[in-house]
C-alpha positions in Angstrom: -114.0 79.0 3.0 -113.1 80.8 0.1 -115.9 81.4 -3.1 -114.7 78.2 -5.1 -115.1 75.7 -2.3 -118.1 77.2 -1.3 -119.5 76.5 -4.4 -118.6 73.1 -4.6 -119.9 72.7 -0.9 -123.6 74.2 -2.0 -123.6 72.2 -5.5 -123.1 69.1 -3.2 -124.9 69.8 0.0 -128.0 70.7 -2.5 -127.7 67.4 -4.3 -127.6 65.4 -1.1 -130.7 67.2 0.1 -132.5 66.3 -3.3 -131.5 62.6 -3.1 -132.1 62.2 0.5 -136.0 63.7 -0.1 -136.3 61.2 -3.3 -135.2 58.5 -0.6 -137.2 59.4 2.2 -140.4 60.2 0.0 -139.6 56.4 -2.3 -139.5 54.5 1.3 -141.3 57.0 3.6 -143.9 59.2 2.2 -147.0 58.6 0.4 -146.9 62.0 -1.9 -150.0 64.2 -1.2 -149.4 67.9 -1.1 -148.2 68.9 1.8 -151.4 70.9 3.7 -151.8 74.5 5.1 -151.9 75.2 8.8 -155.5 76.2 8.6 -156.2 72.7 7.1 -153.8 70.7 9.4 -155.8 72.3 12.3 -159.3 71.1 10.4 -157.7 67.7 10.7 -156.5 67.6 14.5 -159.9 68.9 15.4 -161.5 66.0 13.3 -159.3 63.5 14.8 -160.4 65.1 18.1 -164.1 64.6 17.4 -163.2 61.0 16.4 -161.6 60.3 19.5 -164.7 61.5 21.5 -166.2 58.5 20.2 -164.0 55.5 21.7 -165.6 52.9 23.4 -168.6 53.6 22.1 -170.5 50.3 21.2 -169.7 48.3 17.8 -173.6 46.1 17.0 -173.3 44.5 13.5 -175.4 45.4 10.5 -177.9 42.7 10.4 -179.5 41.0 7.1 -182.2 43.5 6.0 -181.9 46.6 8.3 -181.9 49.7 6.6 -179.3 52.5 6.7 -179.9 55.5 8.5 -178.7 59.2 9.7 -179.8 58.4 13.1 -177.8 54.9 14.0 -174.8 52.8 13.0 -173.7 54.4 9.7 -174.8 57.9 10.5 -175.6 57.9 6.2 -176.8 61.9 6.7 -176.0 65.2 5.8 -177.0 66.7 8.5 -175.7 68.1 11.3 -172.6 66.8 13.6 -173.5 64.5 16.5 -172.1 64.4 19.7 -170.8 61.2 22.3 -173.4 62.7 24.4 -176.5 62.0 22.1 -175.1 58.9 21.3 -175.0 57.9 24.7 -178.2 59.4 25.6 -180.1 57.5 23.0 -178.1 54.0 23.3 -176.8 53.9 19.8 -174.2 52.1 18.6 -171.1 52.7 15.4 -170.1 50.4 12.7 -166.8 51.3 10.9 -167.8 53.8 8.3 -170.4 54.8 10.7 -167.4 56.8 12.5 -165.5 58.2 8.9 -169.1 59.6 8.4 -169.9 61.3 11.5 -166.3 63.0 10.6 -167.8 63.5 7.4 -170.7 65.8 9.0 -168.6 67.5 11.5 -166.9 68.4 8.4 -169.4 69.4 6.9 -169.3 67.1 4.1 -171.9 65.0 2.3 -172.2 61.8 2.8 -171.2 59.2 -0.5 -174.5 57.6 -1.9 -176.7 60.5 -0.5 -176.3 62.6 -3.1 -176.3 61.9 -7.1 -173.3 60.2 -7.8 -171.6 59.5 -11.3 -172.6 55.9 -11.1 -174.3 54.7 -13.9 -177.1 51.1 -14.4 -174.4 49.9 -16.6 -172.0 50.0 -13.3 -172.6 46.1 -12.2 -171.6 45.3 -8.7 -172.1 41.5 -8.3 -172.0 40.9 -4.6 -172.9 37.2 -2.7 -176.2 37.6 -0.1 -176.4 36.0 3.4 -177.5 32.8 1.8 -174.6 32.4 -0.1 -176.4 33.5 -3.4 -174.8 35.8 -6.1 -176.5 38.6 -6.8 -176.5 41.1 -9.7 -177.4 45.1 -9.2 -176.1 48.8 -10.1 -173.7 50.4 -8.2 -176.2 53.2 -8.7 -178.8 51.0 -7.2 -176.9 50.2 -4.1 -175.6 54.1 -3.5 -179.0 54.7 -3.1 -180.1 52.1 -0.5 -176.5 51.9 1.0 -175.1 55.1 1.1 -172.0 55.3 3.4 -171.2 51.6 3.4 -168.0 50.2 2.9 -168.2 49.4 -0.8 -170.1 52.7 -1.7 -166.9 54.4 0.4 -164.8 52.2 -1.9 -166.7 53.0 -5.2 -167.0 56.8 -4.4 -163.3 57.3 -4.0 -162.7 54.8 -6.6 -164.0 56.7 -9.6 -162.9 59.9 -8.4 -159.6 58.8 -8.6 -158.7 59.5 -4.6 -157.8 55.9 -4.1 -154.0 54.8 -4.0 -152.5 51.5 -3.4 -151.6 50.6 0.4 -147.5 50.1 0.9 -146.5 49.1 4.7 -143.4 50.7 3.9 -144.2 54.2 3.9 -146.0 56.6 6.8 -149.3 58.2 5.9 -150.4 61.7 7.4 -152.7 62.2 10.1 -156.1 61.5 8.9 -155.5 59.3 6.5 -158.2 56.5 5.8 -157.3 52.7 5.0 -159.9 50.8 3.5 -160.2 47.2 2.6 -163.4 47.0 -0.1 -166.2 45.0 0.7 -166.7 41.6 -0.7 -169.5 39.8 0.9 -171.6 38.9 3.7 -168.6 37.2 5.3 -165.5 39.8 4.2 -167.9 43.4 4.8 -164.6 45.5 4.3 -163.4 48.1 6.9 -162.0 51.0 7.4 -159.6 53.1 9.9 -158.2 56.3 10.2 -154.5 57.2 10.8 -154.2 59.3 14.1 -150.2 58.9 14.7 -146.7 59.5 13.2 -144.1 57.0 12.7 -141.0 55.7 10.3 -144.2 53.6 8.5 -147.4 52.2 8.9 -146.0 49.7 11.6 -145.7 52.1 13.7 -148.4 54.5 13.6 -151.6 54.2 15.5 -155.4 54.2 13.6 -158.8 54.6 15.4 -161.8 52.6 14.5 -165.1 51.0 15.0 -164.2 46.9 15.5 -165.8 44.0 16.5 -163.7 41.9 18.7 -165.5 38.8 17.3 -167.2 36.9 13.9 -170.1 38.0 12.3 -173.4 36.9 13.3 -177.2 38.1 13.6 -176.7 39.1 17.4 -177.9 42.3 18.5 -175.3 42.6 21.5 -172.2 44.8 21.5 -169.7 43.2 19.6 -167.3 45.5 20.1 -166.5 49.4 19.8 -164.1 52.7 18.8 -160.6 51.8 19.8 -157.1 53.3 19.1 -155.2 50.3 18.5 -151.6 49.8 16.8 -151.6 49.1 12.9 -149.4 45.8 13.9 -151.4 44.7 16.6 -154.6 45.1 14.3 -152.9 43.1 11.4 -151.5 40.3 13.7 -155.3 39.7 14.1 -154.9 38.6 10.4 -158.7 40.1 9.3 -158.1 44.2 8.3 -156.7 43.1 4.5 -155.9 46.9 3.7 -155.5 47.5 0.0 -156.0 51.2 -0.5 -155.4 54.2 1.2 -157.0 57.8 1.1 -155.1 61.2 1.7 -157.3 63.3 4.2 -157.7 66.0 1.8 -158.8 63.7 -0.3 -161.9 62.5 1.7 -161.9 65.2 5.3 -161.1 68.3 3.4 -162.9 68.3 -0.2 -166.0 65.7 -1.5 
């Protein structure tokens, strides 16, 4: 090929390559920087801790109880705990329960454990068990419910590490989904991405479930599990609205 087709050949074979990245990253991709090896391997080996976790018990968060390092949410910054303590001991995991013991293994803090930018003026109006509305501060409710779903929400919220959820693109490894919490009777949830795919549809999350309607019961309700992102929204519960880049939650506070 002589030097003037050539040229055409790279002015055209590089514009192809620029549209078909816009293409893939407009339909595909969810943006994000792309990560270092060092940090990719900090996410496998969180995924991996997550994972050492399935089928341990999912008990519901009952009217009253208070959060803890040592149980359910896991709302410390202390160190890492292992499937065998939480066997050992008979405790249980509610969803953010498990995105916060990645949190410690991390070595991350925990949201609502340590001062956060919320000020009194930050309302959160939020209905109780009786069906009552009540009005408190988002700084209030940090305090007393730190690693909760709607202090996850909040936290990411006002540090800007939220984006909106699009079943038409993939998300990385790690990835969180989150649907906020609402009430007594829509608490929120969250997963974790652990699989590739062409989009959401076909990737694969892990999370702490119950595999029935909330209630006061003390029994297991349900537990970790790896489950399909279409199987999980055929159940017609898991609402996701936002989305959170692991570097934006497993890397950095």
């Amino acid at each position: 090929m002589d030097t003037y087709w050539q040229a055409k050949y790279d002015k055209y074979k590089n514009k192809y390559l620029l549209f078909k990245n816009i293409v893939k990253n407009y339909f595909f991709q969810t943006g994000g920087r792309e990560l270092t090896s060092e940090e990719n391997e900090k996410v496998e080996h969180l995924l991996s801790y997550a994972k050492s976790f399935i089928g341990v018990p999912y008990r519901w968060f009952h009217t009253g109880e208070k959060v803890t390092g040592t149980d359910k949410f896991y709302a410390d910054n202390g160190p890492a705990i292992s499937r065998e303590e939480i066997d050992n001991k008979n405790l249980c995991v509610v969803c953010t329960g498990l995105t916060n013991l990645m949190r410690r293994e991390a070595g991350l803090k925990i949201p609502g454990t340590i001062e956060l930018p919320f000020s009194d003026t930050d309302i959160l109006k939020w209905t109780d068990a009786e069906g009552k509305e009540q009005v408190s501060s988002w700084k209030e409710e940090g305090l007393e419910y730190a690693g909760t779903t709607g202090i996850w929400f909040h936290y990411l919220d006002i540090n800007k590490k939220l984006e909106e959820f699009n079943e038409k693109k993939n998300y990385p490894k790690g990835t969180m989904l989150i649907a906020n919490y609402i009430d007594i009777a829509s608490q929120g949830h969250v997963a974790v991405v652990v699989s590739e795919g062409k989009t959401i549809k076909e990737q694969d999350i892990i999370h702490a479930t119950s595999f029935s309607p909330y209630s006061e019961t003390k029994d297991d309700v349900g537990k970790v599990v790896i489950q399909n992102f279409c199987e999980v929204m055929e159940e017609d519960w898991f609402h996701v609205t936002h989305v959170c880049l692991p570097e934006n939650w497993l890397l950095t506070e």
